[in-house]
Phi, psi and omega in degrees: 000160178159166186183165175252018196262209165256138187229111200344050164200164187257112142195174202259135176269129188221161149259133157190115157261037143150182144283053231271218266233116148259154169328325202283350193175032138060250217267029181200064201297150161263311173231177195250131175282164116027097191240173195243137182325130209041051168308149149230204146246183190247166155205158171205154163139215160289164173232330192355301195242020178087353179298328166297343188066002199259036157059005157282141184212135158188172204260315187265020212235065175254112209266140167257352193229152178289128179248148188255106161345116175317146186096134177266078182247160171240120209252141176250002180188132195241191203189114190230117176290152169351278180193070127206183219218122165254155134267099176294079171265186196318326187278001200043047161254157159231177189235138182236174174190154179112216182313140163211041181299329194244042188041035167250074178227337160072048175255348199104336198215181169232016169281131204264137167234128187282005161234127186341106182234186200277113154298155185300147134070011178248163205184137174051051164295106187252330172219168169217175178170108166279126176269188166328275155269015190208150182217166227220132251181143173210091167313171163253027144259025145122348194262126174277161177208146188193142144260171173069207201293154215207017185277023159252004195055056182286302184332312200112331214270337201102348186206182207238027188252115188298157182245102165263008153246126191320143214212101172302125193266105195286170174058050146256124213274027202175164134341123179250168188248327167203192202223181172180116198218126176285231189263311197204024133219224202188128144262142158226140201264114168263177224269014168247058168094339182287158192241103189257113162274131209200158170085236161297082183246035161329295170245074150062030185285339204234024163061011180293340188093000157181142159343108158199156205305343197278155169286147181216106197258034162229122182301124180246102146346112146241155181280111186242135180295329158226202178336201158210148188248297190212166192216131185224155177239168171240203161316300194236354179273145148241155185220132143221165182254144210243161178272013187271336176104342164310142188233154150208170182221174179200158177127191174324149162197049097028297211249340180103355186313353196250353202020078168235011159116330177230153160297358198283124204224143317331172159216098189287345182251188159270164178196149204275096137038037190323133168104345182275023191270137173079053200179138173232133153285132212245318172176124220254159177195160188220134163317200138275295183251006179274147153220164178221150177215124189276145178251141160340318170250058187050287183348141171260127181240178214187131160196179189115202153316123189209037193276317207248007215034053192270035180252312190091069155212036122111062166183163166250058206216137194291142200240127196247328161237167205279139160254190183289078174322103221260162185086001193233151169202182215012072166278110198263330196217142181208145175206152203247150168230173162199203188245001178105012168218147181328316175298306223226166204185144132220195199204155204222130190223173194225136170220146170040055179070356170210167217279159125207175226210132207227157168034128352251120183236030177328305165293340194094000170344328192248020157039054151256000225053137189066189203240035201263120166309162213206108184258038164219153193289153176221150179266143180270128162283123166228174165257037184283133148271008153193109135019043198263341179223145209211159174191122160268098200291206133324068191096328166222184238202123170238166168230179141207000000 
């Protein structure tokens, strides 16, 4: 997810949600499964700014079909951000590439690069998750790091000062498990289930019970009736799963993105999901006005936003509670992108190992070939030989 507009403040508004998808979570990898030697990651999608990793950079540079990201790295989990890209490899080191106006490339410069380099000083990486201008970290002692922009206090660090070098994100009260980073703030799952919010709460994103314009560069408890499993982000939205298999959300709902039956927007506190009885969710991810939740019995459900048809159940008619994504089943992952605007989105899921992509393809986003959107899943040609991590930025599309 990600955009570019001024959204009624000064800073430039991007979308993401998040980080994606390992089996363990859509907008909330914890741990990396198992990849097979000399994995690498893929791309499709826009190149404008280096975001594909292929050592290219163009404004007129949209690849429809996957191109495989520079380096011979075995990448065990990716992330795709405004415009850039992290790669979580084996060793638990990671590789960034693309935009670094705000030093989230995490090198140290603000030199933007179209090929993989080293973030600086991280060791034992377990997750990653690119935010907007900024990216997000999970050791495996349980302890977070961020970079780049930072005027919402997204980092975490306590202040509002951007980071071109990795930062530790203070005041969490516990181990964390997994991780999830929106447009201009970041969740965290710890691991005995509480949900820690940070950053940007324009729109009720970090769950406090109100809205409001300040930077919160400190980690906030949100109040949940029980545990939490998994976490997922949209732009400006959150989602978690509950240990009942139950979701709530909370944050923009413009668009239906929270699927509680209405538009009634903000919504600063949680709130439960509509449509999801008899069904457990496993693990969730969010557009701009989209969401996706992958279910316990491989199946995909989709609400929100659907102009470009990024719900996948065959229309383009706006869904206010999750319908079917239709056609897919032993579904492992699921992730959402989008173009900077609400109407629009696409979306991305992994079955039996291999990719395939759904709704708005301007860019070529959805690695079908040609640019025509589609509101049905279609398969993506990579050369992986399978598939464990998928992430939707702005306009492209990462795999590994």
């Amino acid at each position: 997810m990600r955009a570019t507009f001024m959204r009624r403040r000064l800073l430039a508004a991007v979308v993401v949600g998040g980080l994606i998808a390992l089996p363990s979570g859509v907008g909330a990898p914890a741990v990396a499964a198992p990849v097979e030697s000399g994995s690498q990651a893929e791309a499709w999608g826009t190149n404008a700014e280096g975001q594909l990793g292929i050592g290219t950079v163009g404004e007129a540079a949209n690849w429809p079909t996957a191109v495989t990201v520079a380096g011979p790295h075995t990448v065990r989990a990716v992330s795709a951000g405004f415009a850039h890209g992290l790669a979580l490899l084996s060793d638990g080191t990671v590789k960034a590439w693309g935009s670094n106006e705000f030093g989230q490339l995490g090198d140290g410069t603000r030199t933007s690069r179209p090929i993989p380099g080293s973030v600086a000083e991280l060791s034992g990486v377990t997750a990653v998750a690119a935010g907007g201008r900024f990216s997000l970290v999970l050791l495996r002692d349980g302890t977070l790091r961020a970079w780049g922009f930072n005027f919402s206090g997204q980092l975490g660090d306590g202040t509002t000062s951007d980071r071109t070098l990795p930062v530790p994100v203070e005041g969490l009260p516990g181990r964390v498990s997994a991780i999830a980073a929106g447009n201009n703030f970041a969740l965290a799952l710890l691991a005995n289930g509480t949900v820690m919010a940070w950053g940007d709460n324009f729109d009720g994103q970090l769950g406090q019970g109100q809205a409001d314009g300040q930077p919160h560069p400190v980690p906030l408890a949100v109040r949940l009736p029980q545990r939490v499993t998994s976490i997922g982000t949209g732009a400006y939205h959150s989602l978690a799963v509950l240990t009942d298999g139950s979701l709530r959300g909370w944050g923009l709902n413009a668009t239906g993105e929270l699927g509680i039956g209405n538009r009634v927007s903000p919504q600063p506190s949680p709130v439960a999901t509509l449509g999801l009885t008899g069904v457990r969710v496993e693990s969730v991810d969010g557009g701009f006005g989209h969401s996706l939740a992958l279910l316990a019995n491989g199946r995909v459900k989709a609400w929100g936003s659907n102009a470009t048809g990024q719900l996948g159940d065959g229309t383009n008619e706006r869904r206010l509670v999750p319908v079917d994504v239709l056609g897919l089943t032993r579904v492992t992952a699921v992730a959402a992108g989008d173009d900077g605007s609400a109407a629009n989105g696409h979306s991305l899921a992994i079955t039996r190992g291999s990719v395939v992509a759904w709704g708005l393809n301007s860019h070529g986003q959805l690695g079908i070939g040609g640019f025509a959107s589609t509101n049905r899943a279609r398969a993506v040609t990579t050369g992986l030989p399978s598939t464990h991590s998928i992430s939707g930025g702005l306009r492209f599309s990462l795999a590994s």
